[in-house]
N, C-alpha and C positions, 0 to 999 in steps of 0.2 A: 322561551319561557323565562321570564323575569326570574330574577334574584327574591324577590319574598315571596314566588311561590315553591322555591326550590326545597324540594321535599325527599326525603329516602336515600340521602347520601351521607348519613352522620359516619358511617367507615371510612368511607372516601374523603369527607372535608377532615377527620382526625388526622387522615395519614399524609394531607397536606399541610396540618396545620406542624405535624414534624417536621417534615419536607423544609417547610419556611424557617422553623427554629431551628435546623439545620445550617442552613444558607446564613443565617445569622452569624453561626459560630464559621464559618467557610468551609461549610461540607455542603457546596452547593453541588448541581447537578442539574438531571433535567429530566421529566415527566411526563411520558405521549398517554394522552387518552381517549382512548377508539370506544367508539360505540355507533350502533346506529341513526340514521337521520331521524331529527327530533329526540333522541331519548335525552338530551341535557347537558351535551358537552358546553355547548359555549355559555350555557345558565354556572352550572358547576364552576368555570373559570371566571366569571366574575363574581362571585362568593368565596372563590378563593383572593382576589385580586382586593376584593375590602378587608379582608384579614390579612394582608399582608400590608395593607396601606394604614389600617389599625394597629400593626407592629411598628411604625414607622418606616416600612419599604418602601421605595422606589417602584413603580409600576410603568410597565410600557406594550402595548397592545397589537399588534401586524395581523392581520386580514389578507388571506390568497382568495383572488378571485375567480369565477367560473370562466371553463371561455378562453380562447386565444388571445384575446385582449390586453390581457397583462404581462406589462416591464418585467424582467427578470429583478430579481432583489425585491420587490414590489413590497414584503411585509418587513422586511428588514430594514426599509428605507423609513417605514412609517415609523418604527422603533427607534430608529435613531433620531429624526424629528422629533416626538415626544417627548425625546430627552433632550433637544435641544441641539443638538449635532443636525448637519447640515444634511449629511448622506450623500454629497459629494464623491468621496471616497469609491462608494456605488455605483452613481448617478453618470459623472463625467465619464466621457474616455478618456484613456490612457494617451499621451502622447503617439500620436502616432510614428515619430521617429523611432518607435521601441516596438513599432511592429510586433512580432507574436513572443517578445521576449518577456514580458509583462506575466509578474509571479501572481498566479490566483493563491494560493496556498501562502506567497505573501501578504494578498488582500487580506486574504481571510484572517488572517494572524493580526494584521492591524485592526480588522473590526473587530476581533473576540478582546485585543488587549483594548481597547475604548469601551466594550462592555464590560469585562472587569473592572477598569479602574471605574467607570460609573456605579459598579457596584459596591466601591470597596468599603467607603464609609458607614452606609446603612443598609446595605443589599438593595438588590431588585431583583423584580418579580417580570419575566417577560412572557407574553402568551403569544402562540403561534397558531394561530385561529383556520380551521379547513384547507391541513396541510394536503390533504388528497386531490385538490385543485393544484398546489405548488408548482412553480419552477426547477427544475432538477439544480440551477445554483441556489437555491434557496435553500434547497434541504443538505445540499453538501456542503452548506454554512453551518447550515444548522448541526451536520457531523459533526464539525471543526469544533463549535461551540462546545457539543457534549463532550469533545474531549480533553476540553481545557475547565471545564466547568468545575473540576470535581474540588479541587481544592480553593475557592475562592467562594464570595458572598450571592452568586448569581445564582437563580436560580429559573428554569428554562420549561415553560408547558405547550406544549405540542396536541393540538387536537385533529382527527382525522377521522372519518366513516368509514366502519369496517364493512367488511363483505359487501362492499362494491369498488369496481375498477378505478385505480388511479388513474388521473389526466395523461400519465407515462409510465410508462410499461415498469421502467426502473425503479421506481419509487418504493415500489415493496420488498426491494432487496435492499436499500438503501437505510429503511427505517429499520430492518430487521440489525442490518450493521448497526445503525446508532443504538439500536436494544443491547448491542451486547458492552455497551460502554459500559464498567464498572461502576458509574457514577449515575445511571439512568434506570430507571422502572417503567412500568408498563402498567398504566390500568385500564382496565375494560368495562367501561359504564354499563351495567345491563337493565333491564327493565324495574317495573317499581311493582313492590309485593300489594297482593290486595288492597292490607294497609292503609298504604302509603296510597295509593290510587283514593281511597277514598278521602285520608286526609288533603291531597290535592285539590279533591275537585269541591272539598269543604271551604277552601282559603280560594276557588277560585270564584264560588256563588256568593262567599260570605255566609253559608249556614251551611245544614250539613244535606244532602241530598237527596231527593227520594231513593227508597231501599232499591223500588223497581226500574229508577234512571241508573243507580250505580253500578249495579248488577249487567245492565246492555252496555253501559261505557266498557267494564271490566273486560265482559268476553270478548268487546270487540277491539276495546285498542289494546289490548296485552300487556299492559305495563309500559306504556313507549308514553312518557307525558306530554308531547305535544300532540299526538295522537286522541290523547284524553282531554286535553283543552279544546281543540278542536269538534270533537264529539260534542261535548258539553257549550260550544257556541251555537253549535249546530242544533243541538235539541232544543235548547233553550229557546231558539229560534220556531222552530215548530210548535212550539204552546205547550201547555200540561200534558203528561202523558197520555191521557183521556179524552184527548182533542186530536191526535194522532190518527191518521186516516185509517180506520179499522181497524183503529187499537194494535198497528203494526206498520211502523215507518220503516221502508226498508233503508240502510243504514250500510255506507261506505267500506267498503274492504281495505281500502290502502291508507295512508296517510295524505297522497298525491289526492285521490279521489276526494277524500274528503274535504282538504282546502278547496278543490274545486267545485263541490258544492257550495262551499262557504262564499266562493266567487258570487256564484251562482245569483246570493241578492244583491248584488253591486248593481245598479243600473247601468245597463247598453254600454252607454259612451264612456262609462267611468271605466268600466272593462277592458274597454278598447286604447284606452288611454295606457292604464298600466301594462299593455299587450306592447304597446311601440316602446316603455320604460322598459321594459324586460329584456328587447334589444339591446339597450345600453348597456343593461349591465345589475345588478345587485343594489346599485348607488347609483341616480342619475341629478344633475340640477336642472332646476326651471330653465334656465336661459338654453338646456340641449334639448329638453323635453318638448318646450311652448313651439319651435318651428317643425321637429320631426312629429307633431300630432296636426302641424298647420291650424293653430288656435290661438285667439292672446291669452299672453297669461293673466287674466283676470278669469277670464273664461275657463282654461286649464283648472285653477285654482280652485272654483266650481267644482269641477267636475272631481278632484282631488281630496273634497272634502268628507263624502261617502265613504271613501278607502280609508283615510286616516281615524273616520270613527270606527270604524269596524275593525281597526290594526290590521290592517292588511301593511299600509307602509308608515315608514314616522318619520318626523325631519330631524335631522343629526345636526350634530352643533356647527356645522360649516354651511347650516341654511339646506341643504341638499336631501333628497327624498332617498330614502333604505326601505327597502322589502324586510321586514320583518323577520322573515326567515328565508335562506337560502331558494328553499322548495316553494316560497309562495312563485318567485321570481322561474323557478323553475316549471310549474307546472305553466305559467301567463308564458313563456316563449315557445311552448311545446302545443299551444292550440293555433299559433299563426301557420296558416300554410305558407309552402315552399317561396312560393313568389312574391306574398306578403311580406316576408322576413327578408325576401332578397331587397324588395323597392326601399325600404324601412333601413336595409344595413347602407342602402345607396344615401338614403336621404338624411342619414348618423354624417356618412363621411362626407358629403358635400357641407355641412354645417360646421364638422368641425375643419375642415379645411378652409373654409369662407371668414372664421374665426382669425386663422393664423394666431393663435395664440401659442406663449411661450410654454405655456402648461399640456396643447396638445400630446398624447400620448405617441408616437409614432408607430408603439407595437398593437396602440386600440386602433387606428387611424387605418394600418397595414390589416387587421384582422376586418373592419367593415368593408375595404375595399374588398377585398377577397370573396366575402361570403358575398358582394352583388357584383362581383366579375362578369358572371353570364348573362348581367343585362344591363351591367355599367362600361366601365373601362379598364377593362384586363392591362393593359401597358402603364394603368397608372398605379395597378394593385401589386404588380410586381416592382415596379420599379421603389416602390415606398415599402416592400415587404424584404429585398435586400436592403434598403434604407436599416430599417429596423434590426435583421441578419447583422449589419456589419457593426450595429452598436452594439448589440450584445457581445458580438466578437470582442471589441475594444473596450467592452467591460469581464470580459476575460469569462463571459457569463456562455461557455462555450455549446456546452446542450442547446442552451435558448436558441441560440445562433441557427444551428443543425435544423431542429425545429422551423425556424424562419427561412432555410435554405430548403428543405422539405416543399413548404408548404410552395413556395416560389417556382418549384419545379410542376408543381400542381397547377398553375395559373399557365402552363407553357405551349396545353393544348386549344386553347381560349386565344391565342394570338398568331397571325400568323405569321411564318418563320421562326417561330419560336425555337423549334429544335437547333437552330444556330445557335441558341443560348444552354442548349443540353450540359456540351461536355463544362463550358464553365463554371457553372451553376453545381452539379456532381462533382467536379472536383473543389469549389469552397466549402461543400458538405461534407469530403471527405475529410479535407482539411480539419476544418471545427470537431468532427468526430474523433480525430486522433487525437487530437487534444483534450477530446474531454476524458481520453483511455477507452474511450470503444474502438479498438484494434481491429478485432473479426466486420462490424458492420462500417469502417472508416475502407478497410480492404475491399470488400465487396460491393462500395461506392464506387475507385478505384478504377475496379475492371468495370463496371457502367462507364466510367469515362471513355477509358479506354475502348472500349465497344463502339462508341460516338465517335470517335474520336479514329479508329479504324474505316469506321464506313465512308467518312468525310475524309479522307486521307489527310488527316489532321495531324503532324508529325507530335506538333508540340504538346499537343495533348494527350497524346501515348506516353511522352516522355516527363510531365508532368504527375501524371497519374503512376508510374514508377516510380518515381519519388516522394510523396506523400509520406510514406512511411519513413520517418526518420530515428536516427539514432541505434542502439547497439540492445536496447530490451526487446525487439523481436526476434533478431537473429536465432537461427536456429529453428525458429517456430514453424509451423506448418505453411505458413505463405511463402518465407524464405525463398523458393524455390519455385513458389512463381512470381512472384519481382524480379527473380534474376534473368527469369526468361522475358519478364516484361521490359525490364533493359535491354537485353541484347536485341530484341524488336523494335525499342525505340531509338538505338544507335543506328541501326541498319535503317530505319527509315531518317534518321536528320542528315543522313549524310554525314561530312566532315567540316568543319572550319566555317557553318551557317552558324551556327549557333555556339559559342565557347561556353558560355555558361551553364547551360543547360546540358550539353555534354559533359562537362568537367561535373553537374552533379550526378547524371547517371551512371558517369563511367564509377563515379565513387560509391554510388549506392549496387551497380554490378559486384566491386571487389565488396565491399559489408555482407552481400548475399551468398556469395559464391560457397561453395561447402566443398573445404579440403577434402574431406574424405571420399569424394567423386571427382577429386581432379580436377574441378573448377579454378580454385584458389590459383592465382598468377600475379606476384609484386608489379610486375609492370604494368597491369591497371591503373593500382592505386598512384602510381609514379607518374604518370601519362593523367590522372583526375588531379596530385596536385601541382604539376607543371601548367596544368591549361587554368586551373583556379588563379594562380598565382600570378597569372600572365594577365586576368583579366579584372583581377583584383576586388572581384564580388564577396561578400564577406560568407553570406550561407556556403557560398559553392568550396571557397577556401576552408570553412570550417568541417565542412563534409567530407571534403580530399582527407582531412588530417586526421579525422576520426577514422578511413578506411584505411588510411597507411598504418597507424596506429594498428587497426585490428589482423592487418596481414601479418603480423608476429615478425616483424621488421628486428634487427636486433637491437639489446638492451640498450646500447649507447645514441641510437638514431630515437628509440621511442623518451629518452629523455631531451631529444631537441623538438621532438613535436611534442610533446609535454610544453617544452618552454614557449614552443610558437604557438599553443595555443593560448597559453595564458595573455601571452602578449595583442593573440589579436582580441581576447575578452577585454581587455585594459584598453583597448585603442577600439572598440566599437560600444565600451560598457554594457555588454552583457557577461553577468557574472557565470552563466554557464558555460559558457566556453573556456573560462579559467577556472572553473569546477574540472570540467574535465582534463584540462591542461595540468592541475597539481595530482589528482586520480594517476594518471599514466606516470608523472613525474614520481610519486610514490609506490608504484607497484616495479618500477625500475629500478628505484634507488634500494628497495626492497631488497629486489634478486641480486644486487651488487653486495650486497650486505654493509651499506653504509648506514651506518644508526645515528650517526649527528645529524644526516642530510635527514634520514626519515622524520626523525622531530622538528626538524625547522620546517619539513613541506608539510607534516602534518598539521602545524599549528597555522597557517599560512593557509592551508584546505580546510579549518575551521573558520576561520575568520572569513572567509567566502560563502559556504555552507549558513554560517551566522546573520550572513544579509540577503542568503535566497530563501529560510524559512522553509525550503519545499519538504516535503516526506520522502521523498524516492533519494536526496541528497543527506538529510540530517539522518535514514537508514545507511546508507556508504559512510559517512564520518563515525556514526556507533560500531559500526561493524568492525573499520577497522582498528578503534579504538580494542571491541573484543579482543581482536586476532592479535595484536599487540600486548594485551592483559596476559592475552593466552602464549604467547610465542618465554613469556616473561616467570611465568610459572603462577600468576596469578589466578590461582582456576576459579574462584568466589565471584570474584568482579569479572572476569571472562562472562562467566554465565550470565553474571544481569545484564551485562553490554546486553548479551548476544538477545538475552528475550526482550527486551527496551527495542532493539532493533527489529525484532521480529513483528512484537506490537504497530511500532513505525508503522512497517512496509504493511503491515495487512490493511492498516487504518489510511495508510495512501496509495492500497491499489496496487503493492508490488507485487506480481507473480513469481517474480524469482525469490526475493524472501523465504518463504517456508522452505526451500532449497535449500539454499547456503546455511539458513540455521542449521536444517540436519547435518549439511555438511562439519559445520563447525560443532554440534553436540556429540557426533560420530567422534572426533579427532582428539574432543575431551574425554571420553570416555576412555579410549584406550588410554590415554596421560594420567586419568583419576583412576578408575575402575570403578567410576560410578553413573550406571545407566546403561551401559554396555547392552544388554541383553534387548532393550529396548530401543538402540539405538541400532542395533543389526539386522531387528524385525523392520525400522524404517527403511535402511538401505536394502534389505532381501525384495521387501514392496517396488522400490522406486526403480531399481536396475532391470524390474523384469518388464518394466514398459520402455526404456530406454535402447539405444543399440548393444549390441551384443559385447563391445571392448568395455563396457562401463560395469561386466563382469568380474574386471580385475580389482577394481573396487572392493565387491564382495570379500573377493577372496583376500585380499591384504589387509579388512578387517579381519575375518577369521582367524587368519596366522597372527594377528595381534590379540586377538583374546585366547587363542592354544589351542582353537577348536582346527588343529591342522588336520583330522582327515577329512572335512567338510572342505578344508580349501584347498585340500590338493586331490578332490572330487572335481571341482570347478578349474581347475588351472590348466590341464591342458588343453582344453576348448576355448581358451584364451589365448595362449601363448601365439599361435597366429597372426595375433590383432595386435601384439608388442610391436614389434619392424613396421608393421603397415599403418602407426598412427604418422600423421602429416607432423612435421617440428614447430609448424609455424601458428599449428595450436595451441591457448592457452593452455590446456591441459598438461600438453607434452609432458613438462618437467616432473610433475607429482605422478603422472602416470609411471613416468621411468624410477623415480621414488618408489612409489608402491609396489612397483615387479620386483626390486631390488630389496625389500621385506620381505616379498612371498618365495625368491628366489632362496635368501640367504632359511628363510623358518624351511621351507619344504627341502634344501639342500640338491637344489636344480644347477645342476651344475654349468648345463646348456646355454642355455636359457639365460644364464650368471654372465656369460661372457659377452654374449649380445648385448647385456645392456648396460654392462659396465665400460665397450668399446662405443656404448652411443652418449651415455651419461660423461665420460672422461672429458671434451671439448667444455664443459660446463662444470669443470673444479671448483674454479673460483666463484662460484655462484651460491644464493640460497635457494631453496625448493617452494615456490609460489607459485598460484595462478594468477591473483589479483591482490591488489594490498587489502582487500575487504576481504579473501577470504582465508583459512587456515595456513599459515606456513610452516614447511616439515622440516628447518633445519639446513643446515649446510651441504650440499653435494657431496662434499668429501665424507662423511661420514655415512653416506649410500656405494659410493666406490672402496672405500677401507671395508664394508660390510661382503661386498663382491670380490673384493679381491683375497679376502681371508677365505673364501669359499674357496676359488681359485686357487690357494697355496700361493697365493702371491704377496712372502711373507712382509718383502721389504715394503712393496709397495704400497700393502695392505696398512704398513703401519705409519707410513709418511703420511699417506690419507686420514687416517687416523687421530695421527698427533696436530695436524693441522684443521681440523675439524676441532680439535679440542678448543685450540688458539680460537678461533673463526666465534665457535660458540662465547668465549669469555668475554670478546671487544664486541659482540652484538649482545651483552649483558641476556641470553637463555640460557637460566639453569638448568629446567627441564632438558633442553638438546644436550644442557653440558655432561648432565649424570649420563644418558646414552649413550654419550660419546663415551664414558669409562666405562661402561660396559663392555660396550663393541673392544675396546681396548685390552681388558683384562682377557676375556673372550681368547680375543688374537695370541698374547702375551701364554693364555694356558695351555692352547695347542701350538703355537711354535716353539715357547722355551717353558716346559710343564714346569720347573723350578720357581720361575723366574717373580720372589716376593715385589715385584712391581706391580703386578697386577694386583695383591691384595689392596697396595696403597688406592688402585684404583675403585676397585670394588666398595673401598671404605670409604670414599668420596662422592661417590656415586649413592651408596646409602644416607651419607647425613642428608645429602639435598634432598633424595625423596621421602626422607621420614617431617623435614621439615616443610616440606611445598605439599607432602600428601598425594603421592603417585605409588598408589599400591602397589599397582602390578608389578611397576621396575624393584620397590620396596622387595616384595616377594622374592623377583627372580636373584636378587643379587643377596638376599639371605641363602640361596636354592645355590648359587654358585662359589659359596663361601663354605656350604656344609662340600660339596662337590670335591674343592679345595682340599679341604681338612680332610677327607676319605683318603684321597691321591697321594697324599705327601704321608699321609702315617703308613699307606700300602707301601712307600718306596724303602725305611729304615729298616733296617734290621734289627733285631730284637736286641743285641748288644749297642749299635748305633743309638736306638732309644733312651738308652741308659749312660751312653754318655749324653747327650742332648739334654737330659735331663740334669745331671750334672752339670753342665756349662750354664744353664740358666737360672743352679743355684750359685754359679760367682766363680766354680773353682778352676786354679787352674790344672796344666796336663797333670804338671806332675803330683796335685792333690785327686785327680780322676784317676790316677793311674794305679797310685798307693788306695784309694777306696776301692777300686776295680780288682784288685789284685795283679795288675797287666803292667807290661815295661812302659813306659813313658814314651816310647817309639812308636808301640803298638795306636799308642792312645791318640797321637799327634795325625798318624793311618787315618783313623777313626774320625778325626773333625774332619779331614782335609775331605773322605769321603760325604760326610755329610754336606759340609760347603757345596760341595761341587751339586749332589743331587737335590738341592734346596736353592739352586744357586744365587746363596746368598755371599755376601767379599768381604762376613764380619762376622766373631763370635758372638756380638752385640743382636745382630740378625736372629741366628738363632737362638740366641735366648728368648728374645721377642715373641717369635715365633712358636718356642713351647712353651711361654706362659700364658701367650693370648689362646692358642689350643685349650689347654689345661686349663681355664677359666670357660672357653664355649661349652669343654664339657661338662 
């Protein structure tokens, strides 16, 4: 439907016409608009595309095509063209020295900053035309785009047919995520009101129509304008209404139907002609069409000419014939039979191969051989369909790839021996799938290998397909557990010292799987993965050793040399991940050592890498542990936004663990503020009851942090079991043994105190971390000063103590710091009840929380101050009072004595008593002490 007959969308073009004066001021964004086939989406977007180009905008156009045919990036290449960019970027591969190290999430970052800055002086306007055909990279650009869009002059329209199936399954989940982008809306074209239908078909006759033609178009196209064009060609076509056979023409149900009447008066050949175009594609040229009809094109051109008046196709400004609409091209492929369309896709690729031109398409090239496999040549449909598979690989365009390796496994029973080519073909599919984050169906490729690869007694193939899965974001997961088993079946069949490499990475992907808490877990795997890496000097297999050694909870000082060896083999093979990970390990150590100059220099040093990978799953870990550092700091304002910044991240790249660690991190603010709390317990009550049964202790050490102590000492003894039986070489360990030592000291478990203060004691000198991304709880010593005061273990209690005080001030947390005087005064009131040091403490402990904004502490240490003041006015005696009182008006004995009426001996009695049960070493003390009373009250 052309632009001037575009009718019954004055709502729709207003709230584009914002949309653009938007994008002008840089509140750009992006617009999907779903409607059904024919109802006017791509009319609507080019009426909005001259209103933007009437603003003075920038306009750029992308077309997804039907059909296996088309290159990944295919609409976003024509976009960048347009504008004059090469699409290069896209197009090429990547070096292949950079194998699968190659940043898509950095591509993607480099095209969206060349659309912006394309946008930046006058805006543009970019339309994403029948994203329902799309490439799944194409629309995970197109995420990228929406979510950089929002503050810049760009502005992004996305068209797509609702309620019918996308070309991939994914697609509808994927659009639904870019809907929820802050900066993105949603319109839904629907049909055209009576109206509107009539003024339609007014502007498409040129006058206004008969009452009794408008009324049969009405009922029968519904308000779908193409629909109603169509109608109205149609009847047109059959004469006045009165000449109609029986004054009743019966009259097309569908939209498909009806172009295919409209075919209907095409003569024969013309028919048959656009029937072999519909092969090609939506868009074919003379020089593909003239040999695949076997006609000259003079003749063709003939025959071409019928169509073109009747608009069925029109020539585009590159000389090349277009279907009109989508559906004309679709209903002309859906009338060739089966072996028709076969000889026809045969007789596409023999031309374009006879060609050898620089412009062939490999993935069109790969899609005609395919569809005539069964009566061409299958050996050559595949061999050009991994051709295709490994470009899109090397354009990081990884779905496409999967798709390309799919389809190749499809061509396998068409050749013979084929199944020789099974396990490798399943495991490059699995491959491209983990990479593209499909985990579950990258797995379940996987064990297809492996199954091939079993029957064929194919060692390397069992061991290959164990390996696939790489890195530390599955761990844990439900496969876990059978990769491990998949390793130990793939060692037992390689034998020993056949293969070094391939050993050294299963033996490292074995320790990555292994599950301490079944007894799996054993260091001298990962030691034995990185001696034979090291030995054989493969860079994946050394990189793999050191991520497993790393994750066997090796201790603090060795995971900072594999920190260092990793960054150094990122620097010496230039891959920036592997010294991501190298400064990650290096910071969560230097962490738990409590070194805070090292932490700032490796964290700025893990930005600046993070800086040149772009990726989401990395700039999510540099936010995070910017939070936890905000948060360790007493910064709870800026804690918070890190933490939702980071959350946004990971959900927008895909991180599963993300809404994890947030709660973890909102749980650990909440007890520090006392704000969210109640919300933040209904999370963790939710989350622990599908998790293992130790991750109970959790609960309850929140609990005893918000006071709710009989709820958590409901829960604690069907815990206490799983204290001793957790593995050390767990990340957990440390905060676990932290958290028992809060529920121990609030429930006053006395048992239970000493177990874990005799396992915590070996880690004094440490702070309480799991990962430098997630929450840290503070110094060790101030969880054994907490247990040993339970214990009466007074001295000890308070060396832990005072040294935690120290520990907090050189790693600059206030927050830990006021804690620590608590736990201190605490000690100070039950070992020496006298003892005015602990006020000082108390009073220290308050300015920070009144100033950082940590209620609850605020609270408890006003509660222990009133506590104070009860204790020490129960200890005087009712004449003691009175001299107290005295002394802190100035006087001395013998002016207290002559006031009192008492000998000056008696009087001197009387301080000495009081000193001693205030034990304070000065009458200065006491006077302090009843004026500051005598003002509380």
């Amino acid at each position: 439907m052309d632009e001037d007959v575009l009718v019954g969308r004055a709502g729709e073009l207003a709230g584009f016409d914002g949309r653009l004066a938007g994008a002008r001021e840089r509140l750009g964004g992006l617009v999907l608009v779903e409607g059904d086939p024919g109802v006017g989406k791509t009319a609507l977007a080019h009426s909005v595309i001259g209103r933007a180009r009437r603003a003075g905008m920038r306009t750029a156009w992308g077309a997804c095509l039907e059909g296996e045919g088309a290159a990944a990036y295919r609409p976003w290449v024509q976009i960048l063209r347009e504008l004059g960019e090469s699409g290069s970027a896209l197009l090429d591969p990547l070096d292949p020295a950079l194998g699968e190290a190659g940043s898509r999430f950095q591509l993607f970052d480099n095209i969206v900053e060349t659309l912006r800055a394309a946008a930046d002086e006058r805006g543009l306007l970019l339309v994403l035309d029948d994203l329902h055909w799309a490439d799944v990279p194409s629309v995970r650009l197109l995420q990228a785009l929406a979510a950089a869009a929002a503050d810049s002059r760009l502005l992004g329209v996305g068209l797509y047919r609702s309620r019918e199936a996308f070309r991939y399954a994914e697609l509808a989940d994927m659009l639904r995520a870019i809907m929820r982008e802050r900066a993105t809306s949603l319109v839904t074209l629907g049909v055209l009101a009576p109206a509107e239908v009539a003024e339609l078909a007014a502007r498409a006759l040129g006058r206004r129509p008969d009452e009794t033609l408008l009324r049969v178009v009405q009922q029968r196209a519904e308000g779908n304008p193409l629909f109603v064009l169509e109608l109205l060609r149609l009847l047109a076509a059959s004469g006045p209404i009165g000449t109609w056979p029986s004054g009743n023409l019966r009259l097309p149900d569908t939209i498909r139907e009806v172009i295919g009447r409209r075919l209907d008066r095409l003569p024969p050949a013309t028919r048959q002609v656009l029937r072999h175009a519909a092969v090609v594609g939506r868009d074919v040229t003379p020089a593909l069409l003239a040999p695949l009809a076997q006609m000259p094109p003079d003749r063709l051109s003939d025959l071409l000419d019928p169509a073109m008046s009747a608009e069925v196709v029109q020539l585009t400004d590159a000389h090349a014939l277009r279907f009109v609409h989508a559906l004309v091209r679709e209903v002309l492929y859906a009338e060739l039979p089966t072996a028709e369309r076969q000889r026809l896709h045969l007789r596409v690729a023999n031309t374009m191969q006879a060609a050898q031109a620089a412009t062939v398409s490999v993935d069109a090239l790969a899609h005609h051989l395919r569809q005539a496999a069964p009566i061409g040549d299958a050996d050559e449909a595949l061999k050009v369909t991994r051709a295709a598979a490994m470009r899109a690989r090397n354009q990081l365009a990884y779905e496409h790839a999967a798709f390309q390796y799919g389809q190749a496994l499809g061509l396998l029973p068409l050749l013979p021996g084929g199944d020789a080519l099974r396990a490798e073909l399943l495991l490059e599919l699995a491959r491209c799938q983990f990479r593209a984050g499909a985990v579950e169906d990258a797995w379940r490729t996987c064990r297809a290998a492996a199954d091939v690869g079993r029957a064929m007694g194919d060692a390397t193939a069992v061991a290959d397909a164990a390996i696939v899965l790489q890195g530390v974001e599955f761990v844990n997961s439900p496969v876990s557990a059978q990769i491990h088993a998949m390793c130990l079946e793939a060692l037992t069949m390689l034998g020993s010292n056949e293969d070094p490499v391939r050993e050294a990475k299963v033996l490292a992907q074995l320790a990555l799987t292994a599950d301490p808490f079944a007894g799996e877990s054993d260091p001298a795997v990962s030691q034995r993965a990185l001696q034979l890496s090291e030995a054989t000097g493969n860079t994946e297999a050394r990189f793999l050793a050191l991520l497993a050694r790393h994750a066997d909870g090796t201790n603090v000082l060795e995971r900072l040399s594999i920190g260092e060896r990793a960054i150094q083999l990122g620097q010496a093979s230039g891959l920036d991940e592997y010294a991501a990970w190298g400064h990650t390990w290096r910071l969560g150590a230097y962490w738990e050592l409590g070194r805070r100059s090292q932490i700032e220099a490796e964290l700025a040093a893990f930005a600046r890498v993070v800086g040149r990978l772009r990726e989401p799953l990395w700039t999510w870990r540099l936010t995070m542990m910017q939070a936890t550092l905000a948060l360790f700091e007493g910064r709870f304002d800026h804690a918070r936004e890190l933490a939702d910044e980071a959350l946004e991240i990971g959900l927008r790249g895909g991180h599963q663990a993300g809404g994890f660690i947030h709660m973890v991190f909102s749980a650990e603010r909440a007890l520090l503020t006392g704000t969210g709390l109640d919300e933040a317990e209904a999370a963790v009550r939710r989350i622990v009851a599908t998790r293992p049964f130790k991750s109970r202790i959790w609960h309850a050490y929140l609990l005893a942090g918000m006071g709710r102590l009989d709820e958590a000492a409901g829960l604690w003894p069907a815990t206490i079991p799983h204290v001793s039986s957790l593995p050390r070489q767990a990340p957990e360990w440390l905060i676990t043994m932290a958290a028992c030592a809060r529920v121990c000291a609030a429930l006053k478990d006395h048992a239970t105190a000493g177990l874990v203060y005799d396992a915590l004691q070996p880690y004094a000198d440490r702070q309480i971390i799991a990962t430098a991304h997630s929450p840290g709880y503070g110094p060790a010593t101030l969880y054994l000063g907490m247990l040993a005061a339970l214990l009466e273990r007074w001295d000890a209690a308070e060396g832990h103590l005072r040294a935690a005080l120290a520990v907090c001030k050189a790693m600059g947390s206030p927050p830990f710091e006021a804690m620590t005087h608590v736990e201190l005064a605490r000690l100070l009131d039950r070992h020496r009840p006298g003892d005015a040091t602990a006020d000082d403490h108390l009073d220290a402990a308050l300015r920070i929380a009144r100033r950082l904004g940590m209620t609850p502490l605020h609270d408890l240490v006003l509660a222990l101050r009133e506590a104070r003041r009860h204790s020490r006015a129960a200890v005087l005696t009712a004449r003691e009072e009175q001299v107290a009182a005295l002394v802190a008006e100035g006087l001395s004995n013998r002016q207290i004595a002559s006031r009192l009426g008492l000998s000056e001996r008696t009087v001197e009695n009387h301080v000495a008593h009081i000193l001693t049960k205030l034990s304070f070493e000065s009458r200065a003390r006491v006077a302090a002490w009843f004026t500051a009373r005598q003002r509380e009250n």
